[in-house]
C-alpha positions as CSV (number, residue, x, y, z in Angstrom):
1,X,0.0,0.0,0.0
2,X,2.6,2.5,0.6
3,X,4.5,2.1,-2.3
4,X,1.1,2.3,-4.6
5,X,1.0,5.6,-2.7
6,X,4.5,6.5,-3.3
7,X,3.9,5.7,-7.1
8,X,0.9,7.6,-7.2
9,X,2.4,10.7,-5.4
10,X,5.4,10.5,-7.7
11,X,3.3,10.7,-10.8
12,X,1.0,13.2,-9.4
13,X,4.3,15.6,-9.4
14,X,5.6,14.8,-13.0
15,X,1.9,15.5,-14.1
16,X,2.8,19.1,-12.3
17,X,5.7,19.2,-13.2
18,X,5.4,18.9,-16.8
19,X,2.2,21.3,-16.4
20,X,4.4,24.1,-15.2
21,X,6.7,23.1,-18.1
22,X,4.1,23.6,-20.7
23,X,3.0,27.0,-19.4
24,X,6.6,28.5,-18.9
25,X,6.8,27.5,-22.7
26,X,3.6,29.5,-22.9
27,X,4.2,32.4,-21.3
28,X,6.1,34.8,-20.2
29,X,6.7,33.4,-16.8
30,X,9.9,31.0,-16.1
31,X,9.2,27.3,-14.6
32,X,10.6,29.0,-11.2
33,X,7.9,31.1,-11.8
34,X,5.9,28.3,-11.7
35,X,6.5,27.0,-8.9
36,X,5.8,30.6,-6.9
37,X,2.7,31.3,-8.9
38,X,1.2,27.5,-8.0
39,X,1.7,28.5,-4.2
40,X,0.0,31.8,-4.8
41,X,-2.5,30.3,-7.0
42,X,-3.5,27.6,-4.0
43,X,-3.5,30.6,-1.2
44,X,-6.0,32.6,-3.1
45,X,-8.0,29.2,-4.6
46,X,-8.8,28.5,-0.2
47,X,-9.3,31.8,0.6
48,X,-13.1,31.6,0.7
49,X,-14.1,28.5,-1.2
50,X,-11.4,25.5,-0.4
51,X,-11.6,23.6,-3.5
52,X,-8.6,24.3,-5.4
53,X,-10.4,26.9,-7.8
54,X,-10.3,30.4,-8.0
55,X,-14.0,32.0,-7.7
56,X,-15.0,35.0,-8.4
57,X,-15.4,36.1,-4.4
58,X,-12.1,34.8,-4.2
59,X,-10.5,36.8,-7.0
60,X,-12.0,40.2,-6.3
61,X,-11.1,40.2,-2.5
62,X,-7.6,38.5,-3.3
63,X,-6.6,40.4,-6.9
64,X,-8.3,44.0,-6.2
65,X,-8.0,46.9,-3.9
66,X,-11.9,47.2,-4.7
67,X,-11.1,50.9,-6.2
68,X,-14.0,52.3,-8.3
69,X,-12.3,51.5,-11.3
70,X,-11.8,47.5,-10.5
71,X,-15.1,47.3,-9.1
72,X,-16.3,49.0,-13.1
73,X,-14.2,46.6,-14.8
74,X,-14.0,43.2,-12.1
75,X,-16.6,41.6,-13.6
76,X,-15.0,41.7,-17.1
77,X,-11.8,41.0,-15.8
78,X,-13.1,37.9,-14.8
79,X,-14.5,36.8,-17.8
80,X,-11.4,37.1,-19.3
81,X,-9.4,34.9,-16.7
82,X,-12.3,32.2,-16.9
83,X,-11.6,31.5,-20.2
84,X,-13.4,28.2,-20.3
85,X,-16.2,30.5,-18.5
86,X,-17.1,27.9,-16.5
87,X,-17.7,29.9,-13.4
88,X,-14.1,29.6,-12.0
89,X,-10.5,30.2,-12.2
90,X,-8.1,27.2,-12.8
91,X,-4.4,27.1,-12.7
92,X,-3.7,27.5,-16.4
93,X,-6.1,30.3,-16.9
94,X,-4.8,32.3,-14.2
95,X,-1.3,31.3,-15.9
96,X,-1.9,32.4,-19.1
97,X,-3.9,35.3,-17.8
98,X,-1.3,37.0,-15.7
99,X,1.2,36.5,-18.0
100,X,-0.6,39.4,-20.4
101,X,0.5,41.7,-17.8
102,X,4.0,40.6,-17.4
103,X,6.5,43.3,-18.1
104,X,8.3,40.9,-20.9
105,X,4.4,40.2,-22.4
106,X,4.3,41.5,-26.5
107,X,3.0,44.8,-26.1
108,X,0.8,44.0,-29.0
109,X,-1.0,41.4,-26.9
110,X,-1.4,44.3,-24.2
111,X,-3.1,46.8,-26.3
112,X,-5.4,44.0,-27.3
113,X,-6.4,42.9,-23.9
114,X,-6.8,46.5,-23.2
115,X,-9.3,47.0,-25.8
116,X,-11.2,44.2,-25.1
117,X,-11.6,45.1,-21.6
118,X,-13.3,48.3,-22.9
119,X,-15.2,47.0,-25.5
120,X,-18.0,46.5,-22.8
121,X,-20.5,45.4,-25.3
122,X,-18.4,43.0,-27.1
123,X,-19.3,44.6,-30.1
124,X,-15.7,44.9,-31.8
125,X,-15.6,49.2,-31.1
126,X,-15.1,51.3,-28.1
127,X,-18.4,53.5,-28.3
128,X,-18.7,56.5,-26.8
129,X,-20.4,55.5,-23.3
130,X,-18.0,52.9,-23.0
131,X,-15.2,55.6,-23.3
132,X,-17.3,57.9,-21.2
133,X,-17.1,55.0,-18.7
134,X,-13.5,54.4,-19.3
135,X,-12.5,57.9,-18.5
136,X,-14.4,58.1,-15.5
137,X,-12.8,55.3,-14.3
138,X,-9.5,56.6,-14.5
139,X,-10.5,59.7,-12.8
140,X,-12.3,57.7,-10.3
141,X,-9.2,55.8,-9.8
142,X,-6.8,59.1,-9.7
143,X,-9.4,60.5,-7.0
144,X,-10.4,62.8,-9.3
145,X,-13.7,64.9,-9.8
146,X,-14.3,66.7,-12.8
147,X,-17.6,68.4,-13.8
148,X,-19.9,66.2,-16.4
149,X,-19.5,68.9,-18.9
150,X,-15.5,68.5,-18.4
151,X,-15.8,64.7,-19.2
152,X,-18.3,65.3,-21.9
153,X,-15.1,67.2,-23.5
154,X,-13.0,65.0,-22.8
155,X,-14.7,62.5,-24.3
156,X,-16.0,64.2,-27.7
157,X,-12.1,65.4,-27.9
158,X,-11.0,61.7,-27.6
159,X,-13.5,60.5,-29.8
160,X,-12.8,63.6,-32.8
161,X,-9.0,62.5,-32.7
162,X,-8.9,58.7,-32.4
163,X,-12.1,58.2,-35.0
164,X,-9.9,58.6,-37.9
165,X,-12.6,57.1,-40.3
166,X,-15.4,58.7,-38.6
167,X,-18.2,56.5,-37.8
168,X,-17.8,57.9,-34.0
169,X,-16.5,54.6,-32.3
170,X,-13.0,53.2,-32.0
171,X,-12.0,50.5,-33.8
172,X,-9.0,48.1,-33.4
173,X,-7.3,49.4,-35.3
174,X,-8.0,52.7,-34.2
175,X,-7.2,51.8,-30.8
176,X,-3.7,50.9,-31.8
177,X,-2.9,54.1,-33.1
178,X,-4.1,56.2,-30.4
179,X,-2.3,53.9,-27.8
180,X,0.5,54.9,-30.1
181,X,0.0,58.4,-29.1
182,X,-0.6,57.8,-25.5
183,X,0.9,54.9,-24.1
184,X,0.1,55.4,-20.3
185,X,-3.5,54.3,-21.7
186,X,-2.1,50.6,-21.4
187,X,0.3,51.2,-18.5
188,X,-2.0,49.1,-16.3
189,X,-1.5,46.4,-18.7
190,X,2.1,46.7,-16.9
191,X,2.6,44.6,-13.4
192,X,6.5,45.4,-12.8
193,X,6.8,43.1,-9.8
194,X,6.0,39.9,-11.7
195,X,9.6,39.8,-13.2
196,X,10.4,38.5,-9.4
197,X,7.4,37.1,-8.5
198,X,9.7,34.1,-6.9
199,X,11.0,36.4,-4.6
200,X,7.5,38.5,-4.3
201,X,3.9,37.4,-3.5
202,X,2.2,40.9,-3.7
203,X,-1.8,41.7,-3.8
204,X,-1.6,41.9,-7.7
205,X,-3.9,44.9,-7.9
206,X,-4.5,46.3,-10.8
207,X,-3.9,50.6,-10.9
208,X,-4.7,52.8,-13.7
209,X,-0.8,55.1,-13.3
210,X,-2.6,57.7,-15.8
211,X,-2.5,61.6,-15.3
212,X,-5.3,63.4,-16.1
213,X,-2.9,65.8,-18.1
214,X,-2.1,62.4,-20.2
215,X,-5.9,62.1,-21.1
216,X,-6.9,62.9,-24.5
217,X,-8.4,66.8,-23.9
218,X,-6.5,68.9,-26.2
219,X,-7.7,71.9,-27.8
């Protein structure tokens, strides 16, 4: 009996193993990384629910500061870390799904993720009130308070330089090149501590490092 168990504990962690191997190869995360992300991964996976799975409670209480702006965007967040959107969190996913915000991580995959986070209505275009609620998050998040008519501007001043064909939404493509002319609009994209997150387990929160001067409100 014990060395069945032995066997079965042995094969158990090359199954791991080779699991962290694949999603090093994956991502942007080292196998070391692996190893530190798994531990993190089971803390926050027990911290409400003890089954090995992140849930939702679980993520927003362990991942978030609960800011205005995560609490606007949590629920999409989510989504996108579920990606079998079964409901929960599992190893890989949260793998795969950190890894966009690793400092190393194609930028191109960060302006992506970016503009799918806004895209509220999974409609392929930021519209307008999705930008409206974009900037007010980012103000929300700066502690900022600005009068309506103020983000109204704002707004129709984003909208007047980054619709370059005019339909008044953004497209992707549209997206890329205004990111292109602001980059802090993806510098929450950006987790520097998860280069040493083997030396690191910090509350991975994510913080909108824009200034309201960065904003798109030009004359």
């Amino acid at each position: 009996m014990h060395s069945l168990k032995k066997c079965f504990c042995l094969k158990k962690t090359r199954h791991l193993l080779e699991t962290h191997d694949t999603l090093a190869s994956e991502t942007s995360f080292t196998v070391n990384d692996m190893e530190a992300l798994y531990v993190l991964y089971k803390r926050l996976s027990s911290s409400i629910i003890d089954d090995g799975h992140i849930h939702k409670e679980e993520f927003l209480q362990a991942i978030f500061s609960c800011s205005d702006w995560q609490n606007l965007f949590a629920d999409r967040l989510f989504d996108f870390f579920d990606l079998k959107r079964n409901g929960i969190i599992e190893f890989g996913e949260f793998v795969r799904s950190l890894s966009i915000f690793h400092p190393k991580s194609p930028e191109e995959d960060k302006i992506t993720f970016a503009f799918r986070v806004y895209d509220l209505k999974n409609t392929g275009y930021i519209e307008r009130d999705e930008l409206k609620d974009m900037v007010l998050a980012i103000l929300q998040e700066l502690k900022l308070t600005l009068p309506n008519d103020v983000v109204e501007e704002i707004v129709h001043k984003t909208i007047q330089e980054a619709d370059l064909n005019g339909d008044g939404r953004i497209d992707p493509h549209e997206w890329l090149e205004l990111v292109a002319r602001y980059p802090s609009l993806i510098k929450n994209m950006t987790l520097p501590y998860l280069e040493e997150v083997t030396a690191l387990f910090p509350c991975f929160v994510m913080t909108s490092k824009v200034r309201d001067s960065e904003l798109v409100c030009g004359n």
